[in-house]
N, C-alpha and C positions, 0 to 999 in steps of 0.2 A: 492476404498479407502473410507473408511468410518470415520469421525470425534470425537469422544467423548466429550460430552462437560466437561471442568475441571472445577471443582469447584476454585474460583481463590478470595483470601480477601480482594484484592485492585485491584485498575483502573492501574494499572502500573505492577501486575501480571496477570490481565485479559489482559492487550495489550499484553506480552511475549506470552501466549499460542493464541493470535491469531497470531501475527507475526511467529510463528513457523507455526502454521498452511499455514499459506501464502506460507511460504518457503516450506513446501509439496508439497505445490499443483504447487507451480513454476516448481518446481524439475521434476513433473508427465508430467507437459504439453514439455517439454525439453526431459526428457527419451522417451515421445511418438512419436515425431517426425519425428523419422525412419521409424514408422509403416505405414506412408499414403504415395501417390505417387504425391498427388495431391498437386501444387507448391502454393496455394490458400489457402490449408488447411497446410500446413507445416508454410504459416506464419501466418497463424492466433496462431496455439500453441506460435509460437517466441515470438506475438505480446503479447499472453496475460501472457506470463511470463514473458516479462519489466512489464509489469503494476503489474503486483503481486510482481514483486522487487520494483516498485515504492511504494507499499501500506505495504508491507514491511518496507522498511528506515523509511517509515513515523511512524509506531508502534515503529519502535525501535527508532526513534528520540522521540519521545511522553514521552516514558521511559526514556531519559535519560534529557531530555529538552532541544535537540541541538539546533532546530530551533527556531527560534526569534516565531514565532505562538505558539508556544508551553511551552515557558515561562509566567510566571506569570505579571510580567511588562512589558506589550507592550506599546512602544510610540505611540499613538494614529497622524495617518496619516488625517490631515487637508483635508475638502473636496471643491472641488473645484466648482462653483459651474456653470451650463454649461449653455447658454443662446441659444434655438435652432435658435432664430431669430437672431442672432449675426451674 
């Protein structure tokens, strides 16, 4: 499988063709699955296409600004502050 890079005008059309891209490559490690015997190597493919569904939602959340990270006004989380000799 080989990638092209697309010329893309904005940060929010540059996420889409990587989020596609993701989902390729999710799709590849899932179709290949079959091919090995070894139960080791069958979940490492599983494993790394959650993480590429994970890296996924996160491009398409980015696009659409679902997540509170990903919006422009975030409430700013107070720090606490730790005292080790406490």
């Amino acid at each position: 499988m080989e990638f092209l890079q697309i010329p893309s005008h904005s940060q929010v059309e540059h996420a889409r063709n990587i989020e596609d891209i993701l989902s390729s490559l999710k799709s590849l490690c899932r179709s290949e699955i079959y091919l090995f015997q070894d139960p080791k190597a069958k979940a490492l493919l599983e494993t790394s296409a959650e993480v590429l569904g994970g890296l996924e939602k996160a491009f398409h959340d980015y696009q659409l600004k679902n997540a509170d990270v990903w919006k422009d006004e975030v409430e700013e989380i107070p720090q606490k502050s730790i005292d080790p000799w406490d």
